[in-house]
N, C-alpha and C positions, 0 to 999 in steps of 0.2 A: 631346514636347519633347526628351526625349535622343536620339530619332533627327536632327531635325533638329541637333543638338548636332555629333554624330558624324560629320554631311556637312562642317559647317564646318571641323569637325579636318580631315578628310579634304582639304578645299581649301582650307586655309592650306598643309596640309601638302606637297600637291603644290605649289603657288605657291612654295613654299619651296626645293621640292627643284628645280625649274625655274630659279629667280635663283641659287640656288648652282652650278649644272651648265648654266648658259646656255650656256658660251664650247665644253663637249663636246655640247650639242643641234647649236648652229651650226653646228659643223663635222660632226655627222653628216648634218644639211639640208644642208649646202654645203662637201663637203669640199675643203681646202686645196691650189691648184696647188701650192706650192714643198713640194718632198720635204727632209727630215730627212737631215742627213748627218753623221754622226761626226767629231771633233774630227782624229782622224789621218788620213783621209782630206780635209783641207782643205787640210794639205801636207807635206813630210818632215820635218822636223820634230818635228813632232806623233808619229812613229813613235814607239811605248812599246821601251825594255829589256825583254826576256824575263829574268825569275831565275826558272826553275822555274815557280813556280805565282802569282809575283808580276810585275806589270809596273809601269816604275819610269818617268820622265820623263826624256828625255836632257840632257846637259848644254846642249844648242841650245837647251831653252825653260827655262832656270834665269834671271830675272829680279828686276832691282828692282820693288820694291813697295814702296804703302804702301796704309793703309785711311782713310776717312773717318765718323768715326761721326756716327749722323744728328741727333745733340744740335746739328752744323755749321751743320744747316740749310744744305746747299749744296744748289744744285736739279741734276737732269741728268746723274745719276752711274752710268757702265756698274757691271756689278756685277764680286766680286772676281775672278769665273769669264772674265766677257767681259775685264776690265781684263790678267787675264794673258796672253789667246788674243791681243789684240790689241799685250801690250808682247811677245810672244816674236816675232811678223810683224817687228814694225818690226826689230827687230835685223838684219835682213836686208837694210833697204831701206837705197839712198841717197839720195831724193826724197821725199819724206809729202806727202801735202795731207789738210787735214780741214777737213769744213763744219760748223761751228757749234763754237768755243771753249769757249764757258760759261763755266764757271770755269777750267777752263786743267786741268783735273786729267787726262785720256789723253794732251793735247799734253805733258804735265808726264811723263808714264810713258813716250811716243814719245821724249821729248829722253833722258832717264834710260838708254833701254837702247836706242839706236841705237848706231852707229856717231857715232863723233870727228866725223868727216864730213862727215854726215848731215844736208841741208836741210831742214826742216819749216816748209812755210807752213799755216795756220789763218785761218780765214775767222769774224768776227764781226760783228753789228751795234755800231754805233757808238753807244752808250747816249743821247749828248745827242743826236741824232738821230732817237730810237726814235717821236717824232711823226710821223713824215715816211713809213714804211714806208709799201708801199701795201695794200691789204686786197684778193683775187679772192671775188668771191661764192659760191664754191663752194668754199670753203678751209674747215677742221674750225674750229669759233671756240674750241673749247676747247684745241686745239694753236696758234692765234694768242695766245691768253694767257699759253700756257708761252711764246711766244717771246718775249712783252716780260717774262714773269720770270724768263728766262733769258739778256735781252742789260743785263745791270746793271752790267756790273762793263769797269772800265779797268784794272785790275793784277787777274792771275793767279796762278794759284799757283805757277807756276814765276818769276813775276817776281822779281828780285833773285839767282837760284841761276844757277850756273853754267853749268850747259844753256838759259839764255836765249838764249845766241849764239847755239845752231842754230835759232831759231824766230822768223818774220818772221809777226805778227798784220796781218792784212786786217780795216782796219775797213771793212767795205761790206755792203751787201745783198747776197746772192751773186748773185742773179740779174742783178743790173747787171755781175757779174764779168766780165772780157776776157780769156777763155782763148785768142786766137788764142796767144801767145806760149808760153803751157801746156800744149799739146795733146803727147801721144806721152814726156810727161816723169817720170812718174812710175810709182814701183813700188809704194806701198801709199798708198790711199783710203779716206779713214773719213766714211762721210758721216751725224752726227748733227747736223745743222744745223734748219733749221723744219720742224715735222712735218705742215705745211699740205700738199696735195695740188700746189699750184702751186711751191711749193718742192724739197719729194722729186723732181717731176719736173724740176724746173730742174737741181737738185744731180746727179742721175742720169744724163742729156742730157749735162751739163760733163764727170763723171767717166769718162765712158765713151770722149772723146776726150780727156781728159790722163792717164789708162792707156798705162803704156808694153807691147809684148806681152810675156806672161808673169807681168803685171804683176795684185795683187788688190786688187775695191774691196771694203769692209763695208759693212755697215747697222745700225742701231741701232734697239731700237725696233720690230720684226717683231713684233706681236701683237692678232691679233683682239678680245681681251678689254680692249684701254684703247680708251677714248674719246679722249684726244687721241692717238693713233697708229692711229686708226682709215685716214687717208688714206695713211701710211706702206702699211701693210697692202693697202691697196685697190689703191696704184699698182705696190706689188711684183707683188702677184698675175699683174697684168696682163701687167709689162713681162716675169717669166716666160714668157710665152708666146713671147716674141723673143729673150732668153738665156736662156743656165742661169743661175739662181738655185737657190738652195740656201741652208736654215738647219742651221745649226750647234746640234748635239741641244743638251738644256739651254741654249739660249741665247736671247736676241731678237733674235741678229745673222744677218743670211742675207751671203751668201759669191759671190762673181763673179771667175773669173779669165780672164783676157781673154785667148786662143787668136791 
């Protein structure tokens, strides 16, 4: 009896160790096209001060911020690591575009630390509308769920502040979007909009012709281990094969700068 006792330890225990270490199995069965690439190497910027034996952050990526704790319950929120990599880019641009709003809280950090100047348009579903979306059969249905509890909201968090000026909200399905006019216009792209496979690749397709040259898109969401970003993941992998992609170490964001 204790022997057979001591198999079943044994293979819970591996069953155990197997669901906790899945997402390092997978990738030793199927390891990841898009290579890892360090935060200073995704632009100047990002280059650290040397003191000696300490490296500092120059004053190019010193940024506003703020935090959201999750008592909010806000859905769809980069974290504070991706929120700053992406509020020090924008300071640079003078064009933004981003798929999927949300809550308005990156477009809220893009208006914060741009330039005076600075046009930001943002792409969201239009909530009294959210019946009408259309569904593709081969879309994750658990990243279609996040999308209808992620297009809720008519006022954002930058609504009523200041830097509302420089930001023009697109209520549309992006993929109905009419980029002829858009195309060659901008300088930074963030595309965290529907993590359905037929969306990333619609958002991806758009951003790759309203890229101006020299110009960088993001991504949000880069990780084999969720289930609703599993199509995010799948279509990166792929479109790697025809750019450079690249994820940004510690982050979920992979990185494209258009040559």
């Amino acid at each position: 009896m204790s022997e057979y006792l001591l198999y079943i330890l044994i293979f819970i225990n591996l069953i155990t160790l197997i669901y906790f270490k899945r997402r390092k199995i997978r990738l030793i069965l199927k390891p990841q096209k898009i290579q890892e690439i360090d935060v200073e190497n995704v632009d100047e910027i990002f280059k650290p001060i040397l003191k000696k034996k300490l490296k500092m952050p120059k004053e190019d990526v010193f940024v506003r911020n703020f935090c959201v704790p999750q008592t909010y319950n806000v859905e769809g929120i980069a974290s504070d690591y991706e929120s700053w990599i992406l509020s020090a880019l924008s300071k640079k641009a003078d064009k933004i575009f981003e798929f999927g709003t949300c809550s308005g809280k990156t477009t809220f950090l893009f208006g914060m630390n741009s330039k005076e100047n600075t046009k930001i348009y943002t792409i969201t579903l239009d909530p009294n509308k959210i019946d009408t979306i259309r569904h593709q059969l081969n879309d994750n249905k658990t990243a279609e769920k996040h999308i209808l509890n992620e297009s809720v909201y008519e006022e954002f968090m930058f609504s009523g502040h200041e830097v509302e000026k420089k930001i023009e909200v697109i209520f549309k399905d992006s993929r109905d979007l009419d980029i002829e006019k858009l195309k060659n216009q901008f300088d930074l792209i963030f595309i965290d909009g529907g993590h359905t496979y037929s969306c990333i690749k619609n958002d991806t397709e758009k951003a790759l012709k309203m890229i101006k040259h020299n110009g960088i898109i993001l991504w949000h969401d880069y990780a084999s281990n969720k289930r609703s970003s599993r199509d995010v993941y799948k279509y990166l992998e792929k479109t790697s094969l025809k750019i450079k992609i690249e994820n940004i170490k510690n982050t979920s964001l992979c990185y494209h700068r258009k040559n």
